[in-house]
N, C-alpha and C positions, 0 to 999 in steps of 0.2 A: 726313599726318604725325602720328607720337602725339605725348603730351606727358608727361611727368613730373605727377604731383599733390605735393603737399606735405600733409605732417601734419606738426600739431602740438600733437595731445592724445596721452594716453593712451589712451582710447578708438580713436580713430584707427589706434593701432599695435597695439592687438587687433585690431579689425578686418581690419588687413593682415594679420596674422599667421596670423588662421583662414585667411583667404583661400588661404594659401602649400598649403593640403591637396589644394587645386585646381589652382591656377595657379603657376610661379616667378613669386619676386616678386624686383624689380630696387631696392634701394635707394641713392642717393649721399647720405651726412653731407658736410654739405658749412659751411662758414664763412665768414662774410658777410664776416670780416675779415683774409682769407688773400689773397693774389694767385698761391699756388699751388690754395689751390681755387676758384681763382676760372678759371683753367686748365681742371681736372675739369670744373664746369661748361660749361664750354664744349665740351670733348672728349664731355661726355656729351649735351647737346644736337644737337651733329654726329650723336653717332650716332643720335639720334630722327628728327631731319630727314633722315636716308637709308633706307632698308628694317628699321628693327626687327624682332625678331620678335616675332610676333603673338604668340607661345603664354606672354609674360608681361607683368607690369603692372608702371609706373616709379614712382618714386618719388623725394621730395625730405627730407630734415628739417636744416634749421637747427638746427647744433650749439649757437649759443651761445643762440637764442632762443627753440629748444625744448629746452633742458636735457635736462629730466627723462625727452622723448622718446627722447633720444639716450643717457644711460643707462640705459634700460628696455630698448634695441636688441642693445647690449653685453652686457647681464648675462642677456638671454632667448634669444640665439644665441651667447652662448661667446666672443663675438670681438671682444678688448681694443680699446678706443675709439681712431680717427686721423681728423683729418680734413686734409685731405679723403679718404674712404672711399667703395670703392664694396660692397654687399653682395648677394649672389644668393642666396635662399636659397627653399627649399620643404621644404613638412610640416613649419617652426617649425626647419627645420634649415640653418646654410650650406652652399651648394654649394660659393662661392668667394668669396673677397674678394681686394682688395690696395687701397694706398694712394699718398695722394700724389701723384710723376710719373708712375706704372704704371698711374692711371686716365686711359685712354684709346680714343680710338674706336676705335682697331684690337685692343685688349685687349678690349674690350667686344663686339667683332665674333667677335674669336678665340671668345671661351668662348658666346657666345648664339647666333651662325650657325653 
């Protein structure tokens, strides 16, 4: 079963970033104080714990506890801030996002398998 990692530096979300030249990278903005992201969460765990695809890395950032992370996200791939947010992105570019009730495992399934 894979797992999500969490950042919440700056540092951090470079590092993910170069990484994206390699690998897609999967990330959910997600808010500790939503019960609609609290939903996402959960939709996106389901889908770790079934068959992910291997060929990308997940990821977590705390909107409200990593701020600055989660403005740094927005304004370095183009793509105005929601959370809950899921983002797929490679070579520092989105492939796809959507928000809210559309993050879900079979969304998540649709566009990665």
């Amino acid at each position: 079963m894979k797992t999500w990692t969490e950042i919440t530096t700056l540092e951090e979300w470079e590092k993910l970033k170069a990484q994206s030249t390699e690998r897609s990278q999967l990330i959910l903005k997600h808010s500790t104080r939503c019960p609609v992201s609290a939903s996402a969460l959960e939709e996106y765990d389901s889908y770790l714990a079934g068959k992910p695809n291997a060929d990308a890395d997940y990821y977590l950032v705390k909107v409200i506890e990593a701020r600055p992370v989660s403005n740094q996200i927005a304004e370095d791939l183009g793509v105005t801030h929601a959370s809950p947010q899921i983002i797929l992105f490679k070579d520092g570019k989105p492939v796809w996002n959507t928000s809210h009730w559309s993050v879900t495992r079979k969304h998540i399934t649709a566009v990665l398998d």
